[in-house]
N, C-alpha and C positions, 0 to 999 in steps of 0.2 A: 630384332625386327626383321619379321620377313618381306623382301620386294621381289615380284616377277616384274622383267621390264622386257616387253616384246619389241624387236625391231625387223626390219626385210621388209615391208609391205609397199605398196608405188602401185602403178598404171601399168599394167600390162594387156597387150592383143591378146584377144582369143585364141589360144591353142598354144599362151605361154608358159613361162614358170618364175616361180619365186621362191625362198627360201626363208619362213618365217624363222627367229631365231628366237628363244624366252630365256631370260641370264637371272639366273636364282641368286637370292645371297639369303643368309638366317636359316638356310634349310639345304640340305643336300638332295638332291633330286634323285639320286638312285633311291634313298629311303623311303619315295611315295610314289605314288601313282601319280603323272601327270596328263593332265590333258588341255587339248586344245576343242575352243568352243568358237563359236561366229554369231554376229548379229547384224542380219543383214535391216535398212530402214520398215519401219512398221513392222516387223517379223520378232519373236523371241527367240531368246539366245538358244542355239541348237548346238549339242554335241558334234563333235568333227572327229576326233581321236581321242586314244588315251595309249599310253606305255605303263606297264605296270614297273612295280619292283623287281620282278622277274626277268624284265625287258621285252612280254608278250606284248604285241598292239593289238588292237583290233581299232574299225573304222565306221563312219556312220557307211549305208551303202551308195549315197550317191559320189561318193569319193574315194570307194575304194577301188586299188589300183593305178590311181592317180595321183593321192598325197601318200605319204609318208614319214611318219612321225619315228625319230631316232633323240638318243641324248648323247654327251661326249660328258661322262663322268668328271675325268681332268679339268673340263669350262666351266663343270657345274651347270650346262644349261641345254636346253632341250628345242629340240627344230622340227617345221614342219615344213617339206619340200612339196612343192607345187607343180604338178605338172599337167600339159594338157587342159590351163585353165578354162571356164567358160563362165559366160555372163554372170551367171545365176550364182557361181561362186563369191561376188562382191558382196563385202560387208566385212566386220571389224573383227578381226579375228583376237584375241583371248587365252593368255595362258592362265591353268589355274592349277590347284591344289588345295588341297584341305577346305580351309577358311578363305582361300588369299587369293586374289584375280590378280593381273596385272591391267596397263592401262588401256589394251587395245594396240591394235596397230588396225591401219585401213589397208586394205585390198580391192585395188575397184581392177575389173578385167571389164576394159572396150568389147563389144562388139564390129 
């Protein structure tokens, strides 16, 4: 049975940071491409990152250079750092793979 459980998400001021963390289990995360998605209220869920197999990222463009999506093979689980948040970055961010989401985490960044 595979679970992504995403945790790090809270209330941070504009121009903070957070450290999303996704904890795999049923699946080993170097063997897929993971990504990280958001959905922010009345919006559809939007690409944020991904890490391949490889360990290449790429990122959507309004957040790159500011997140940074990494994995610790050893945890099994995959993170996505935050930095230099702004408003427009709130909403529930999402790890996923293949088939399988996890539950969300919220991210709300004050103005």
């Amino acid at each position: 049975q595979v679970q992504l459980v995403e945790s790090g998400g809270g209330l941070v001021q504009a121009g903070g940071s957070l450290r999303l963390a996704c904890a795999a289990s049923g699946i080993i995360v170097s063997s897929f491409a993971m990504y990280w998605y958001r959905q922010a209220p009345g919006k559809r869920r939007e690409f944020v990152a991904i890490i391949s197999r490889a360990g290449s990222t790429d990122y959507r463009d309004s957040v790159k250079g500011r997140f940074t999506i990494s994995r610790d093979n050893a945890k099994n689980t995959v993170y996505l750092e935050m930095n230099s948040l702004k408003p427009e970055d709130t909403a529930v961010y999402y790890c996923h793979t293949e088939s399988f989401w996890g539950q969300g985490t919220q991210v709300t960044v004050s103005s």
